[in-house]
N, C-alpha and C positions, 0 to 999 in steps of 0.2 A: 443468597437473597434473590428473590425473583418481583419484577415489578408488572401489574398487568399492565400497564402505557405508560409512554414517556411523560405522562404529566405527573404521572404516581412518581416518577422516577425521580424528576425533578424539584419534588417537593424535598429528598433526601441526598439529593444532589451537591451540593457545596460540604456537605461532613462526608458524604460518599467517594467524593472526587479530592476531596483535600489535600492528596500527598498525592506526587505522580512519582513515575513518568507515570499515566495510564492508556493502556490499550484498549480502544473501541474497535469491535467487530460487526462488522455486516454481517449477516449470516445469510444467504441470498437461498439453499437449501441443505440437505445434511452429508455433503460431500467434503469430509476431510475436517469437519467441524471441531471433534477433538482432538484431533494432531494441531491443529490453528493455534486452538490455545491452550496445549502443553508448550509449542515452542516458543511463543510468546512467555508465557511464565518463567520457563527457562532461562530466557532472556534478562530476566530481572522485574517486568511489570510490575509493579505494585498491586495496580487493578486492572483486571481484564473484564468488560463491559462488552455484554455480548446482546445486540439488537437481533432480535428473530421473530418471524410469525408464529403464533404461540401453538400451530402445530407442528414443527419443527421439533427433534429430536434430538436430546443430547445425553451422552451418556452421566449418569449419576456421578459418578465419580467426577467426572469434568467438571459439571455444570456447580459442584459444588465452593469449586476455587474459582465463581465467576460471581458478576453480579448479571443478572438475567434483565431483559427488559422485553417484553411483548410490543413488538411494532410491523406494522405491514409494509414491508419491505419491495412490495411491488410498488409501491407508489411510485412518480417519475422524482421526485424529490426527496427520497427517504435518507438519503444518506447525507444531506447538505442539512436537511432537519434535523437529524440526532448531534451530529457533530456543531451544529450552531449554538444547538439549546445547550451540549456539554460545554461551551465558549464559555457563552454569559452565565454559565453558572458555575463555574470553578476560572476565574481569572488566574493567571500566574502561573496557572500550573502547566508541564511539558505534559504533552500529548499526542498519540500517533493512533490512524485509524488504517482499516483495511477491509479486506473482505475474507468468509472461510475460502480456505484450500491460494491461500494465501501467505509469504513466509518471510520476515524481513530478517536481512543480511547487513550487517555495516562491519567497516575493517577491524579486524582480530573478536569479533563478537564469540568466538570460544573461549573468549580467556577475560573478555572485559562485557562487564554488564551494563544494561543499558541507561542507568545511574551516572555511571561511571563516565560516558561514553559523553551524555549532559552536560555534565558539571566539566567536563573539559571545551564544551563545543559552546556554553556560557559563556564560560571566561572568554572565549575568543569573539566574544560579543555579537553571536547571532540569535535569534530568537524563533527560526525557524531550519531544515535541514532539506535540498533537494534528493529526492531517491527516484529510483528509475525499473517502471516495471517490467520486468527480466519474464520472460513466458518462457513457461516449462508444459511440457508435453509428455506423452506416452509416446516412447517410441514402437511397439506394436499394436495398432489400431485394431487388431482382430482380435487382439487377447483382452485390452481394456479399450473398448467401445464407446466408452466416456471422456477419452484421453486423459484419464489423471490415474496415475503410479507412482506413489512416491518412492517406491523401491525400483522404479524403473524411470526416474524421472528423467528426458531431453532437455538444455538450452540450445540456441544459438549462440555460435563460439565470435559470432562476428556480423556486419548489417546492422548496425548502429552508427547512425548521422541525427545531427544538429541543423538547425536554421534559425536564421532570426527571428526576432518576436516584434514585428512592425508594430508600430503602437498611431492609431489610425487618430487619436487628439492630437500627435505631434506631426502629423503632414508623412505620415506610417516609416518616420525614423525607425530602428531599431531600437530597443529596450534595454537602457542599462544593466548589465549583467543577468538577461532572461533572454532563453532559446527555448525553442522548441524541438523536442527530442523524439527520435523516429527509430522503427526497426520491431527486430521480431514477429511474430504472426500479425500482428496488425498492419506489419510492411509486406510480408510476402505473402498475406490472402487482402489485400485493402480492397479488391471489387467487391467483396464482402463487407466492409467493414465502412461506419458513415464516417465523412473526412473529420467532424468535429469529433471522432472518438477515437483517431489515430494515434494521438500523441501517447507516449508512455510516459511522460515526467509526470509527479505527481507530488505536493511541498505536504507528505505524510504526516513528519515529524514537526513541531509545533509548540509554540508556547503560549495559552490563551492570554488576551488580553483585550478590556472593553472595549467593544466596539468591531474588533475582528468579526468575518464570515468569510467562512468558507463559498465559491462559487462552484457550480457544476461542473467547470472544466476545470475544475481540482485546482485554480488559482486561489489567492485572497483578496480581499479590497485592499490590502497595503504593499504597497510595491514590492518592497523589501523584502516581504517575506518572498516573494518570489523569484528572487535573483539565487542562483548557484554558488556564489561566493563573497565574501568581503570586496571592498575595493583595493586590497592592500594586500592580501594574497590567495590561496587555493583553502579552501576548505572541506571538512568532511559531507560525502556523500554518500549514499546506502541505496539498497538493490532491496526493491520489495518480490521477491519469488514468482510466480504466480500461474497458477492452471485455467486464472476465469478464461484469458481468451477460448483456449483450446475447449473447455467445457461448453462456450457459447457458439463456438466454430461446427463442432460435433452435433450441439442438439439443437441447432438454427435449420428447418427443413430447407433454407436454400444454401446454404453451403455443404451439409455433411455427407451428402452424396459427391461433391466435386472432389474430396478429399478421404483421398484412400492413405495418405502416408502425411505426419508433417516431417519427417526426416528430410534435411536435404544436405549438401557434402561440407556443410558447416554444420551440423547435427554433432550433439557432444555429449554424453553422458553428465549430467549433475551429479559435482560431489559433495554437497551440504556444507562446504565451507568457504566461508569466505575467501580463501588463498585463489581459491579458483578465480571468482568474480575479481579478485584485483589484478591478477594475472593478464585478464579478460581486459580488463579497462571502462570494468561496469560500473564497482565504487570507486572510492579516492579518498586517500586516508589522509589528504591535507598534513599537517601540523601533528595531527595524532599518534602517537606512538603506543 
């Protein structure tokens, strides 16, 4: 199904969205577009919801396990818009958004779906899920120019720190169970990179409800959803993949001449599975078995 604008879309919206978990995609251009959302499907999605400029490209075969929505995607707001208007129009339902060339990872996700994964992280009575986005790179810049290979794709094995999240109505106390999370390309090129767009945490995973919105710096208007865990113990967390930095690093005219390599002696081969990332100390299987 393809919609020509979100307001078509929305009109079909609430029968469309009815059962989750569902996947919204940015699609920012057609890099990695259908690999995005085969792995996602894979994953278990119900529905994969793919926001693009309607000349954007997507292969037939893809595009047809999707529901499509024509949106201009350059706007500075595009992505707080579509995930807003999916809010209020399917309440109750679990939801996770991202962008192409984009790849979400949560503990044992080989072997448990993301259904599965819900209905366990429910019960432990959360209503939203912190993930953390993990930049993957090309480790030969002369052979892909773009930095995205998923057959040759880099992490950082290591260069991930926290800091408080002062909270400026309380006399900039720190924030009950909310940090702000650092590292990866956005830590080792930041003279590039604006300070409000440094952080990697990002509350993906989601379960709408009236009144929720999502903000730009990827927070919500309700506390809660934004804290890392219960008050009562550790909960699950997930690793969103991702190539946009290194794709933005590369074709930014003021960085991609400074950067001839992102390798550096923490450079690590990515192996597509999550054993890595918890290895790592990227997710955190909480409770979860």
């Amino acid at each position: 199904m393809r919609y020509s604008s979100l307001k078509d879309f929305l009109s079909d919206a609430p029968s469309a969205l009815a059962k989750g978990p569902v996947a919204l995609i940015m699609v920012e251009d057609e890099v990695e577009v259908d690999s995005t959302v085969r792995h996602h499907l894979d994953l278990g999605f119900k529905k994969v919801v793919l926001f693009a400029d309607p000349d954007v490209e997507v292969s037939p075969k893809v595009e047809t396990k999707t529901i499509r929505v024509d949106l201009d995607m350059r706007g500075e707001h595009a992505l707080t818009t579509a995930v807003n208007a999916c809010i209020e129009a399917a309440p109750n339902v679990w939801m996770y958004y991202c962008y192409n060339a984009e790849y979400l990872f949560y503990p044992f996700c080989e072997t448990r779906t993301i259904g599965e994964m819900l209905a366990f992280h429910t019960e432990e009575r959360r209503d939203a899920m912190l993930t953390y986005v993990v930049d993957l790179y090309a480790g030969d810049l002369s052979k892909f120019p773009s930095a995205v290979s998923v057959d040759e794709a880099m992490l950082d094995k290591t260069g991930y720190y926290a800091l408080a999240r002062n909270d400026p109505a309380n006399h900039n106390h720190p924030k009950e169970r909310q940090l702000d999370f650092y590292g990866g390309l956005r830590w080792r090129y930041e003279e590039f990179i604006p300070a409000a767009k440094r952080r990697i945490d990002r509350i993906a995973i989601f379960r709408a409800q009236k009144g929720l919105r999502l903000n730009d710096d990827h927070t919500f208007n309700v506390a809660e959803y934004n804290t890392y865990a219960c008050p009562w113990h550790h909960n699950l967390t997930a690793a969103i993949c991702s190539f946009r930095t290194a794709k933005a690093l590369k074709r930014n005219p003021g960085s991609t001449f400074a950067i001839n390599t992102f390798e550096w002696r923490n450079s690590v081969p990515f192996d597509w599975h999550s054993r890595q990332l918890l290895d790592f100390g990227l997710i955190e299987p909480g409770q979860w078995f």
